[in-house]
C-alpha positions as CSV (number, residue, x, y, z in Angstrom):
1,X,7.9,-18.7,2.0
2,X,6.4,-20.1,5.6
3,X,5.1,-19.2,7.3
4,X,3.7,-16.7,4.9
5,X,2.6,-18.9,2.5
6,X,3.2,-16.8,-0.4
7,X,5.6,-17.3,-3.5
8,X,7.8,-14.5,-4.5
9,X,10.8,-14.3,-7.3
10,X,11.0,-13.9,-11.1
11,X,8.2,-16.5,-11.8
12,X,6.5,-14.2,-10.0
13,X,7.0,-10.6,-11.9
14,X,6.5,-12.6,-14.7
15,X,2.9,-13.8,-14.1
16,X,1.7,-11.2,-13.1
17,X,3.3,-8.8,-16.2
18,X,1.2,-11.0,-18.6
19,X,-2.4,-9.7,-17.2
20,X,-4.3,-6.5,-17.3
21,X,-6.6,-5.5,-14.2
22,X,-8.9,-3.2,-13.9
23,X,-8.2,-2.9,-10.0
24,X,-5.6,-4.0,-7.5
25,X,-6.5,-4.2,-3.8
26,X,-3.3,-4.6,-1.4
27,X,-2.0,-3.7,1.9
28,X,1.5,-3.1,2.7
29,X,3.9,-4.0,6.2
30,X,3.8,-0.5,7.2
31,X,3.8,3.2,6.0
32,X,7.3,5.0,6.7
33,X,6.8,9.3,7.9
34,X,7.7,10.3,4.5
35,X,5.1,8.1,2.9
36,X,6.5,5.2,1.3
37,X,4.5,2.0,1.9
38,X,7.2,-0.5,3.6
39,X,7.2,-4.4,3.4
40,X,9.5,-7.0,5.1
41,X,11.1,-8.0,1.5
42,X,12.5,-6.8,-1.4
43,X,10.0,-9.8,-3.1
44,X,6.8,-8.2,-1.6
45,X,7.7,-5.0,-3.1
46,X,8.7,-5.9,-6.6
47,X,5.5,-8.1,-7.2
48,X,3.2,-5.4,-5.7
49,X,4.3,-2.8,-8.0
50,X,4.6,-5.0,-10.8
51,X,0.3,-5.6,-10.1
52,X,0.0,-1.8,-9.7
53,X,1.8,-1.3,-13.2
54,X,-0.6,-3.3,-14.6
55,X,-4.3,-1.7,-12.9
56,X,-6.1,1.4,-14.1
57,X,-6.6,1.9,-10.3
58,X,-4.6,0.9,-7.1
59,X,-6.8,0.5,-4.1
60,X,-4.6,0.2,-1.0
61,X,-6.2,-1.0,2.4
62,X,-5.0,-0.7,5.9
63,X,-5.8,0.0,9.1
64,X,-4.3,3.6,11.4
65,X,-1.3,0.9,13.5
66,X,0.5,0.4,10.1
67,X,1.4,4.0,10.3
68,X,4.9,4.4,11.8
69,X,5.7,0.3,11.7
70,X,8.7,0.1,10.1
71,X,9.9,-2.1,8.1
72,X,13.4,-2.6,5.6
73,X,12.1,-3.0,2.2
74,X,11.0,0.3,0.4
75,X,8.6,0.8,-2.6
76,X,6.6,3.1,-3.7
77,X,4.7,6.2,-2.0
78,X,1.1,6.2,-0.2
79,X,0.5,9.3,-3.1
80,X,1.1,7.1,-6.0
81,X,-2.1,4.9,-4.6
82,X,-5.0,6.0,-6.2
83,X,-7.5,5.0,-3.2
84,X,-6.9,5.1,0.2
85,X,-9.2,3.3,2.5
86,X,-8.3,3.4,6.0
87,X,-10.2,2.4,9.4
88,X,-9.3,6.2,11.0
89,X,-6.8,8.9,11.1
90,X,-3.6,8.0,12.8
91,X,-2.2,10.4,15.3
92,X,0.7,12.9,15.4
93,X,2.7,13.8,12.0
94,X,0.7,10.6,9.9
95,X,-2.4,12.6,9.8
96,X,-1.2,15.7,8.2
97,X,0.0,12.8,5.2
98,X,-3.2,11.5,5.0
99,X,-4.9,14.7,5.1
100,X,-2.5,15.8,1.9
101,X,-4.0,12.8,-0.1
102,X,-7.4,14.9,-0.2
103,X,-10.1,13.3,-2.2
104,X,-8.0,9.7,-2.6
105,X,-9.0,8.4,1.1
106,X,-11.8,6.7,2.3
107,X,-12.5,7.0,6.1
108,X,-14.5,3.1,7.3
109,X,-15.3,5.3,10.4
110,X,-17.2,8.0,8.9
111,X,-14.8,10.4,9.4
112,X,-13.3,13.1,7.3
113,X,-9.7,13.2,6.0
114,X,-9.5,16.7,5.9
């Protein structure tokens, strides 16, 4: 896909389905207010929760602005990730969700989730 420069489909799903990882580090399009982690196609979604299937541990990375972008394709929730790492809290209704995930969110500005 340009100008992404990624492949998505079957092939895909079906790579990835054949490995076993002991992490998966990813970042999504956006984070809708109910706390499913949004992507710009149905491809991004199926592939990243195909790699999450497959980790012990799902390590998601983002920075406070992906909060609120939206987005059309839906996956799974922020509270199915089992680390958080995120630059800051964002503002208004977002921080409350982030706050919920206790323990699973790592703050890069030395701040506290809670």
């Amino acid at each position: 896909r340009l100008p992404d420069r990624d492949i998505l489909g079957e092939e895909v799903l079906a790579f990835f389905s054949r490995y076993r990882a002991e992490f998966c580090i990813f970042g999504v399009a956006g984070i809708a207010e109910d706390g499913s982690l949004l992507e710009f196609h149905a491809g991004e979604v199926r592939a990243r929760e195909q790699i999450m299937a497959n980790s012990k541990c799902s390590i998601l990375v983002i920075d406070h602005s992906k909060f609120g972008r939206l987005a059309p394709a839906a996956g799974e929730n922020i509270a199915d990730v089992d680390t958080v790492i995120l630059d800051r809290l964002p503002d208004g209704n977002y921080a409350a969700l982030v706050e919920s995930l206790c323990d699973n969110v790592i703050l890069t500005d030395g701040g506290s989730p809670a």
